[in-house]
C-alpha positions as CSV (number, residue, x, y, z in Angstrom):
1,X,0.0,0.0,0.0
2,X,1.4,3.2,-1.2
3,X,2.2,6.2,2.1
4,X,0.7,9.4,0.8
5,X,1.6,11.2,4.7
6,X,4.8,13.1,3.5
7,X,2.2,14.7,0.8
8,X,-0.6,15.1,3.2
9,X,2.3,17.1,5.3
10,X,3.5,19.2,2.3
11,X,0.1,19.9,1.2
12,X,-1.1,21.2,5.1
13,X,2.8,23.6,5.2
14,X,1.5,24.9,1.7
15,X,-1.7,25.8,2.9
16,X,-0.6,27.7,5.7
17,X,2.2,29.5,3.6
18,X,-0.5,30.5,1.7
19,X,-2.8,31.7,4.7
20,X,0.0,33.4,6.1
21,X,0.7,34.9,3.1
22,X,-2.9,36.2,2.7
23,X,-2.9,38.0,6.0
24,X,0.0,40.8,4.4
25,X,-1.9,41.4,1.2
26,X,-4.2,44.6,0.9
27,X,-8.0,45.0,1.6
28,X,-9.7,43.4,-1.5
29,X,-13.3,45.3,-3.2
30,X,-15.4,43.6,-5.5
31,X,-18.5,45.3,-6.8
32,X,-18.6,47.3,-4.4
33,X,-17.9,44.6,-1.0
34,X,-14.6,44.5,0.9
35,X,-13.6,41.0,1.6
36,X,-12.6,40.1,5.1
37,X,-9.0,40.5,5.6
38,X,-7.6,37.0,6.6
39,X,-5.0,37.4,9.7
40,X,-4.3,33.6,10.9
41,X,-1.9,34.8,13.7
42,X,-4.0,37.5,15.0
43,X,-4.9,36.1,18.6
44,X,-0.8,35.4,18.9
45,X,0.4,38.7,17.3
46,X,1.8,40.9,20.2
47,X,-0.5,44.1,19.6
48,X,1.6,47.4,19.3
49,X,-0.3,50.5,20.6
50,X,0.1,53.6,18.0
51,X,2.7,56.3,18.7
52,X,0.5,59.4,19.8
53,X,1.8,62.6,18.9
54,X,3.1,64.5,21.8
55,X,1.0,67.7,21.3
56,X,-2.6,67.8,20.4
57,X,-3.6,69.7,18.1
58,X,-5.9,72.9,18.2
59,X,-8.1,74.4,16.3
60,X,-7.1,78.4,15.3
61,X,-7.9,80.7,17.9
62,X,-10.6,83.1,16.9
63,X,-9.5,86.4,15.8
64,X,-10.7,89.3,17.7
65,X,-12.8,92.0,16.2
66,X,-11.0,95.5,16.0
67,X,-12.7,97.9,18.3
68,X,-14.5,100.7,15.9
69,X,-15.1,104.4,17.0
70,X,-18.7,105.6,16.9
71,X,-19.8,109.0,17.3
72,X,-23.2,109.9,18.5
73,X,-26.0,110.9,16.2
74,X,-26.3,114.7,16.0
75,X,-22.5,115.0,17.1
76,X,-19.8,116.5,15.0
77,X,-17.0,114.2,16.3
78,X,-13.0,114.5,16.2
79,X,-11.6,112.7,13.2
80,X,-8.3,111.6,14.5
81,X,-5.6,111.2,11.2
82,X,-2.7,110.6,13.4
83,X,-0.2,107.7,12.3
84,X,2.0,105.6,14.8
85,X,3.2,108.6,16.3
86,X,0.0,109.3,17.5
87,X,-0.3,113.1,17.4
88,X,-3.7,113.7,17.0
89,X,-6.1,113.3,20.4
90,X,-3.7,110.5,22.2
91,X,-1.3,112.1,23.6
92,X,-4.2,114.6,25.2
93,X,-6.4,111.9,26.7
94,X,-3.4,110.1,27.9
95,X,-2.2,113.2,30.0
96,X,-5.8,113.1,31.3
97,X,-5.6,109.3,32.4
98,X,-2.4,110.1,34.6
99,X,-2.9,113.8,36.0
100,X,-2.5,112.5,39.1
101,X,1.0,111.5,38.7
102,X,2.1,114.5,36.1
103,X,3.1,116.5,38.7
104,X,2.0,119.7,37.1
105,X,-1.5,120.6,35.4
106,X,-3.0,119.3,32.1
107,X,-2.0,122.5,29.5
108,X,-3.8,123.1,26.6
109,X,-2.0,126.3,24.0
110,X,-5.0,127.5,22.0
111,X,-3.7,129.5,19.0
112,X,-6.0,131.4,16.9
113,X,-7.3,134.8,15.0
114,X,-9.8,137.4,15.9
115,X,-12.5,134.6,16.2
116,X,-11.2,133.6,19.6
117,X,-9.4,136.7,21.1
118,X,-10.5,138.5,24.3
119,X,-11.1,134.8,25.5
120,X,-14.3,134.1,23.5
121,X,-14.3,130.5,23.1
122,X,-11.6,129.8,24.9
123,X,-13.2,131.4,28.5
124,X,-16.2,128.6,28.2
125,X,-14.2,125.4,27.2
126,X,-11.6,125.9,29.8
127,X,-14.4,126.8,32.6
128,X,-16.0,123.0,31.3
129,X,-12.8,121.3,30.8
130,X,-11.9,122.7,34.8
131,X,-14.9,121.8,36.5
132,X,-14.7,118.6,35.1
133,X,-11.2,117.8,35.7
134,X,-10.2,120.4,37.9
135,X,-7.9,123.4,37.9
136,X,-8.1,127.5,37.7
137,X,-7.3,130.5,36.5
138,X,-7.3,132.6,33.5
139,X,-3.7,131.0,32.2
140,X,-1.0,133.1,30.2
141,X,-2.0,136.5,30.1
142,X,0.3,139.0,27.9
143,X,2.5,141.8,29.3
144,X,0.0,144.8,27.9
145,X,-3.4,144.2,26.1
146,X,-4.3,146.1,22.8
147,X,-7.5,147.8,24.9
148,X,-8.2,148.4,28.7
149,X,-10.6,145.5,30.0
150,X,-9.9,143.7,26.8
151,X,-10.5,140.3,28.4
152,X,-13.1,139.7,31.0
153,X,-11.5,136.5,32.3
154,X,-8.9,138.7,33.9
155,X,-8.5,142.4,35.6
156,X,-5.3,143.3,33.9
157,X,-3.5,146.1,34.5
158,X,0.1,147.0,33.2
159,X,3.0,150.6,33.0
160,X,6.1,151.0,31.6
161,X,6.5,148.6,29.2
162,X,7.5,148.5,25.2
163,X,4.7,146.5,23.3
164,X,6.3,144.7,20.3
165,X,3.6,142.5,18.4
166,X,3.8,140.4,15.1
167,X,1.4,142.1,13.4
168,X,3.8,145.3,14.0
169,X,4.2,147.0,10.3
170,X,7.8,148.3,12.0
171,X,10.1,147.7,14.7
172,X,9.1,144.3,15.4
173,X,11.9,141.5,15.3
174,X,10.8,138.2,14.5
175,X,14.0,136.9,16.3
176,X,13.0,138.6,20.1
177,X,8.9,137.6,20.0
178,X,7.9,134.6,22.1
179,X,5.3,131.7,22.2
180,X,2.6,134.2,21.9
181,X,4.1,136.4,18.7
182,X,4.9,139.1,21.3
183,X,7.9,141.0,23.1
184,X,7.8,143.3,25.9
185,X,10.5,145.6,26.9
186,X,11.0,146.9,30.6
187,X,11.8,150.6,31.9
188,X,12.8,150.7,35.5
189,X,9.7,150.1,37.4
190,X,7.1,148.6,35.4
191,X,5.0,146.4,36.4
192,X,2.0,144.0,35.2
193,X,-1.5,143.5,37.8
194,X,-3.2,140.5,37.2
195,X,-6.4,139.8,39.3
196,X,-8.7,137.2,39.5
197,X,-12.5,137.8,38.0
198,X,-15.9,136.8,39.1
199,X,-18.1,138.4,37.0
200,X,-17.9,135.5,33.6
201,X,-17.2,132.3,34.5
202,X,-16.3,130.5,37.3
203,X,-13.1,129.1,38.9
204,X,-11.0,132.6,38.2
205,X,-11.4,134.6,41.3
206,X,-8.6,132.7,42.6
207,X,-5.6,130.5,41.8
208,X,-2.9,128.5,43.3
209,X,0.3,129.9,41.1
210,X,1.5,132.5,39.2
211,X,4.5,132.8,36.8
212,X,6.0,135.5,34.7
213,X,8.6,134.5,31.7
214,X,11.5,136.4,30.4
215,X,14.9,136.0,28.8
216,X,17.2,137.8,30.4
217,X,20.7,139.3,28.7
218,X,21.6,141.1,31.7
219,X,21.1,140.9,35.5
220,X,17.7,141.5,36.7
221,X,15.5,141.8,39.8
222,X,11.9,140.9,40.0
223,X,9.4,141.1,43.1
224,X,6.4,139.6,43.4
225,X,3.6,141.2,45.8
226,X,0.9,138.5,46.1
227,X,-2.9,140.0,47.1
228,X,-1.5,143.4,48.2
229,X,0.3,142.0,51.0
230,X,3.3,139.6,50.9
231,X,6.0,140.7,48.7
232,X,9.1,138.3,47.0
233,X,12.4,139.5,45.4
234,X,14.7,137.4,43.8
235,X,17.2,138.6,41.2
236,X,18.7,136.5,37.9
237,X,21.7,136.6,36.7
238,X,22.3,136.8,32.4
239,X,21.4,133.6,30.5
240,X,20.4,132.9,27.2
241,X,17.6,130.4,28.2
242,X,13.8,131.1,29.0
243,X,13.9,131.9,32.6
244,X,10.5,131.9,34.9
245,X,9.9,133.3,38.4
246,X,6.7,132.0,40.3
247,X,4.4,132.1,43.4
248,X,2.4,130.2,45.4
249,X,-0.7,130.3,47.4
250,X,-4.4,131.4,47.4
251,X,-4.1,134.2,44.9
252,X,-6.3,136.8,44.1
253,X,-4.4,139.6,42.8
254,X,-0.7,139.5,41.5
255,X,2.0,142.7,40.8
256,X,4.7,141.7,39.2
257,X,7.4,144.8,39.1
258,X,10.9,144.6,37.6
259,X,13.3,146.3,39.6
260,X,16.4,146.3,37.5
261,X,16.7,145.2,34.3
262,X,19.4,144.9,31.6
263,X,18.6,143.7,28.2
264,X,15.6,141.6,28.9
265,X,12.4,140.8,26.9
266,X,9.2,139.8,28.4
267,X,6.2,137.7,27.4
268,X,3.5,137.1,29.7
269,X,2.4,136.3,33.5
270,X,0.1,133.6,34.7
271,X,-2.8,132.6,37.1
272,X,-2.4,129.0,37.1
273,X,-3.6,125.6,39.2
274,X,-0.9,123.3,40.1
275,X,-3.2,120.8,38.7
276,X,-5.9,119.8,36.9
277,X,-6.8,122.0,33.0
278,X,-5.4,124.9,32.1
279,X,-5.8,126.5,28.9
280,X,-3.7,129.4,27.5
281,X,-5.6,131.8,24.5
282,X,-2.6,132.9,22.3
283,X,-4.7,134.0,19.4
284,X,-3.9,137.2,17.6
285,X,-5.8,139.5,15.2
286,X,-6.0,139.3,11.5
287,X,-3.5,136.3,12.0
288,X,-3.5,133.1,9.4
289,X,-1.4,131.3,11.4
290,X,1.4,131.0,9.0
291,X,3.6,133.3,11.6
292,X,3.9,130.8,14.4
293,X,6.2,129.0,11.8
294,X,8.9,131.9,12.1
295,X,8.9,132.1,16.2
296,X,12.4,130.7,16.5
297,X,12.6,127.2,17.2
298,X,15.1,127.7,20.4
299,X,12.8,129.7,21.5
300,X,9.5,127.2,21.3
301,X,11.8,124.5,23.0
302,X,12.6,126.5,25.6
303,X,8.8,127.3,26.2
304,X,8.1,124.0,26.4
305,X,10.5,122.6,28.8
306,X,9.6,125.5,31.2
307,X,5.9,124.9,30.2
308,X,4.8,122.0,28.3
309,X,1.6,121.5,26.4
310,X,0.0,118.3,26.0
311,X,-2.5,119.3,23.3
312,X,-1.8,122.5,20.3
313,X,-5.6,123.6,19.2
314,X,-5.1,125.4,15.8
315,X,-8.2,128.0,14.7
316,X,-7.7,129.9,11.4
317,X,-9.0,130.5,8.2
318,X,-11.0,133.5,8.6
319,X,-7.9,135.5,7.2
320,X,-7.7,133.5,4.5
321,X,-10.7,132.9,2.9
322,X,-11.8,134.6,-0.4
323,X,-14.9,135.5,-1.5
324,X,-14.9,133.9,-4.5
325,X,-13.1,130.6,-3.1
326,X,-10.4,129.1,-5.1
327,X,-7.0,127.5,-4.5
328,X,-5.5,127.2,-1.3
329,X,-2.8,125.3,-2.2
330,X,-0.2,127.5,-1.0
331,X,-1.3,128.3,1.9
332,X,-1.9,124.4,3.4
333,X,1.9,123.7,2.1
334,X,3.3,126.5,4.3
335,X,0.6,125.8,7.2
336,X,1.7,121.9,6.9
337,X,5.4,123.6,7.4
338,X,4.3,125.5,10.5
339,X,2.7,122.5,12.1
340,X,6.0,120.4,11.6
341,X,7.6,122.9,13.3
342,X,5.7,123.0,16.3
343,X,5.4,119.2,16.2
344,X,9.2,119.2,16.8
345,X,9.7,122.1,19.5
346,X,6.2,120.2,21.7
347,X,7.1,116.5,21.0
348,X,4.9,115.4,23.3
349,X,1.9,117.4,22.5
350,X,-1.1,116.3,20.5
351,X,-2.7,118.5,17.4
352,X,-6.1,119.5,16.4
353,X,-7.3,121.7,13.8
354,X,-10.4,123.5,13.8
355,X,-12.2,124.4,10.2
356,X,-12.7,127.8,9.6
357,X,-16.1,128.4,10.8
358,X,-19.3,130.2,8.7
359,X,-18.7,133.5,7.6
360,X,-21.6,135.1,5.4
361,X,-21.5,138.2,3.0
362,X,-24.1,139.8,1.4
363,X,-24.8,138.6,-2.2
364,X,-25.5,140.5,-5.2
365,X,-29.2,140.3,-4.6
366,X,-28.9,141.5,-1.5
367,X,-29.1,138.2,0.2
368,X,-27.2,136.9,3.3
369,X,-25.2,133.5,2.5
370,X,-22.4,131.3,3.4
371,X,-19.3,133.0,1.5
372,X,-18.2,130.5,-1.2
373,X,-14.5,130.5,-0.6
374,X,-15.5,128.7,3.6
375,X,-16.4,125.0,2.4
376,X,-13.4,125.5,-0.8
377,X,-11.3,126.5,2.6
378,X,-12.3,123.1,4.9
379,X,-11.8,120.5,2.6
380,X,-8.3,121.7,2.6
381,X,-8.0,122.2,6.0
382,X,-9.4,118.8,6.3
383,X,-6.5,117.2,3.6
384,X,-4.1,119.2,5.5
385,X,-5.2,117.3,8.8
386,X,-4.6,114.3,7.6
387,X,-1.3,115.1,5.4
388,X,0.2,115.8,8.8
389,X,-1.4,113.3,10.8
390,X,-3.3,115.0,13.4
391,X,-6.5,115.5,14.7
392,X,-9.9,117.7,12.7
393,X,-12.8,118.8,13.7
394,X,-15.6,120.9,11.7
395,X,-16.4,124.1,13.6
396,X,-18.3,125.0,10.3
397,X,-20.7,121.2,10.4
398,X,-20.4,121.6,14.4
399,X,-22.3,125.3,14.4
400,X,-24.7,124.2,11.6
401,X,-23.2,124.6,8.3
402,X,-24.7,126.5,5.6
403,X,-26.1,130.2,6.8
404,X,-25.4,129.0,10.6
405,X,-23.7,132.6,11.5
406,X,-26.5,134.2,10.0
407,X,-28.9,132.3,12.4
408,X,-26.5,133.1,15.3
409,X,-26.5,136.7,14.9
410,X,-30.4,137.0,14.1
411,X,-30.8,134.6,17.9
412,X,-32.6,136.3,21.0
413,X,-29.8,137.4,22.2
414,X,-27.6,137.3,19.5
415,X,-24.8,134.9,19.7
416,X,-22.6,136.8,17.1
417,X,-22.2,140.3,15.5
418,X,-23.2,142.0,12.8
419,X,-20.3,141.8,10.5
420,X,-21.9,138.0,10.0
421,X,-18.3,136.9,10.8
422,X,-17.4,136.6,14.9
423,X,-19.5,135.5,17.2
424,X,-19.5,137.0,20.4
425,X,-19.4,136.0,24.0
426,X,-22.8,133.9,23.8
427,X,-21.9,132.0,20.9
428,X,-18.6,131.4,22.2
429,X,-20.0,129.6,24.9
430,X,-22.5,128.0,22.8
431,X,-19.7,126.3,20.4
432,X,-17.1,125.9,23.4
433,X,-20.0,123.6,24.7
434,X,-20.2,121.7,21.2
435,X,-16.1,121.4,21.2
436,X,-16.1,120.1,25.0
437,X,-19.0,117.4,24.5
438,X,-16.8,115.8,21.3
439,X,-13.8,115.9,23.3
440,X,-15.2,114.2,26.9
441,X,-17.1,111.5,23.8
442,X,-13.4,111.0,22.1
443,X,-12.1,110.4,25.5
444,X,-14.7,108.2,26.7
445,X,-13.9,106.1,23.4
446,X,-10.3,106.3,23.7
447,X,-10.8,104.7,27.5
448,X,-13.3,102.0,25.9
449,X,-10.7,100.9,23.1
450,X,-7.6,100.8,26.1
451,X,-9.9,98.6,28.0
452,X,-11.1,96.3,25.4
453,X,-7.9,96.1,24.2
454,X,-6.6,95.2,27.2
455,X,-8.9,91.8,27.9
């Protein structure tokens, strides 16, 4: 009988070649039905667990929206065209945020024309801007005025004294004039009165310092008398920086008297808070503004390390309007050159520009309008803004647009004159209030974006 067992063997070793086999060849489909994956050694295979990365992986965190400014309806707001240097309306509302630690008050240098002179304007939105944050006092107050009682804010009384202005046709060196296009020379003896005033707005009766600038070539001796009664002397010797002597207390009225003077030019006195707002009117007649540019930059510098400004308010246009409109090309290039130059001597100061606001004239047909060269005017004053990067706001949207002086000056009582060009004290008042309410909103949003930036 033949053994067929050796075959029987071979033919069991090639099946399981071939099972084992099976178990490393890929998933097979047919018509649509994946056969099961035959794996003989499966229960003896020593499992491996799979490698897990060391990281897990997580989804893109969601991007954060990008806080947007609003302005209120019925508001004309603050367009702010600063860049990273952030000399528009920061700077301002940052010296706000840390007044307590500043060591010295908030300043504000408002330069302007005719529109805000005599403190119009300027009287109101410091009185707002110092209840609300404290401070008072009338501010910088020049040597000699042009009239007697020509500002309300302040009893000023002055004798002996040169008056050099820049709108001088002679004798007036641009070289000598200081912060406030002004020079004042001393005889033996003069003296400047400042006294406090009740009879406008509030927080000027009184105030806490009060400071009187000068560059001396020579020596010179100063004294102080502080309400009639307490008297200070101190002398300086020559220098060829801004020099300042102050004094302290619960002032009402203030003599400053020079003594002895040799060479020495003079630019204002001060009733000042040692904190909290002030606000200092340097705004000159008939000016464009295109003068601040030749006050020498030594001297600027020298202003502003004795006293710095936080925020530079610019008001002009009236001066420069024409009836007929037209180009102002030339005169935004050399304004852009005079608002680089103060940039550099107040580094840390913000900007804003105010439009020119409504000025009407009398039409052919004897009818009272807006004159065409004011809205021609703003939009350059508006490209000018942002050319330079700093702050813009529209007096001329702000007190109505169109015909808007015309109604002020036709209002029970009239809120400006007759010339359909200035407004007067009640007007000033009434767009101080419009200028204060944008700038408490842009602060308010300035605070909102720091915080939600901040979570």
């Amino acid at each position: 009988m033949k053994n067929y067992l050796k075959h029987t063997l071979w033919l069991i070793i090639l099946v399981l070649v071939a099972l084992i086999g099976l178990s490393d060849l890929p998933l097979i489909t047919i018509d649509g039905y994946t056969l099961r994956q035959v794996d003989l050694l499966s229960d003896i295979r020593k499992t491996v667990p799979k490698e897990e990365p060391d990281t897990i992986q997580l989804p893109p965190p969601a991007v954060k929206p990008a806080f947007v400014d609003t302005c209120k309806t019925g508001m004309t707001c603050i367009e702010d065209y600063s860049d990273s240097t952030l000399r528009g309306m920061t700077l301002f509302y940052e010296a706000i945020n840390r007044m307590d630690t500043l060591g010295r008050p908030v300043r504000i240098a408002f330069f302007g024309d005719s529109f805000t002179e005599a403190d119009i304007f300027t009287a109101d939105l410091r009185e707002m801007l110092q209840q609300r944050f404290g401070g008072c006092g009338v501010g910088l107050v020049n040597i000699t005025s042009t009239t007697h009682g020509f500002r309300p804010t302040v009893r000023h009384a002055y004798h002996g004294w040169q008056t050099h202005a820049v709108t001088d046709s002679l004798d007036f060196e641009h070289k000598k004039q200081g912060i406030n296009g002004h020079y004042f020379i001393p005889s033996p003896g003069a003296y400047i009165d400042l006294t406090g005033q009740t009879k406008y707005v509030s927080l000027l009766d009184t105030c806490e310092q009060s400071t009187i600038y000068f560059y001396n070539k020579g020596n010179l001796s100063l004294t102080a008398q502080v309400n009639k009664m307490q008297e200070f002397e101190k002398t300086f010797d020559a220098s060829d920086k801004l020099q300042k002597m102050s004094v302290r207390g619960r002032i009402g009225k203030v003599r400053w008297r020079v003594n002895h003077a040799n060479q020495a030019l003079f630019f204002g006195a001060t009733m000042d808070g040692l904190r909290g707002i002030v606000v200092d009117n340097l705004s000159i007649r008939s000016s464009s503004g295109l003068s601040l540019r030749y006050i020498p930059e030594k001297t600027l510098r020298d202003f502003n390390e004795q006293r710095p400004y936080d925020l530079i308010i610019l008001q002009y246009g009236l001066n420069v309007i024409t009836p007929e409109g037209g180009n102002y090309d030339s005169y935004c290039k050399s304004m852009a050159l005079t608002i680089e130059h103060l940039k550099a001597c107040f580094p840390q100061a913000g900007m804003l520009l105010l439009s020119v606001g409504d000025r009407d004239y009398k039409s052919s047909t004897g009818e009272i309008r807006t004159m065409p060269g004011v809205k021609a005017l703003i939009r350059y004053q508006q490209n000018l803004a942002a050319e330079t990067h700093i702050a813009f706001w529209n007096l001329f949207k702000a007190m109505g647009g169109e015909g808007s002086m015309a109604k002020l000056v036709e209002a029970k009582p009239a809120m400006a004159n007759y010339d359909y060009t200035h407004i007067n004290f009640k007007g000033g008042d009434h767009l101080a209030e419009l200028l204060y309410e944008t700038m408490i909103y842009g602060k308010e949003q300035y605070d909102k974006r720091q915080a939600y930036e901040k979570e």
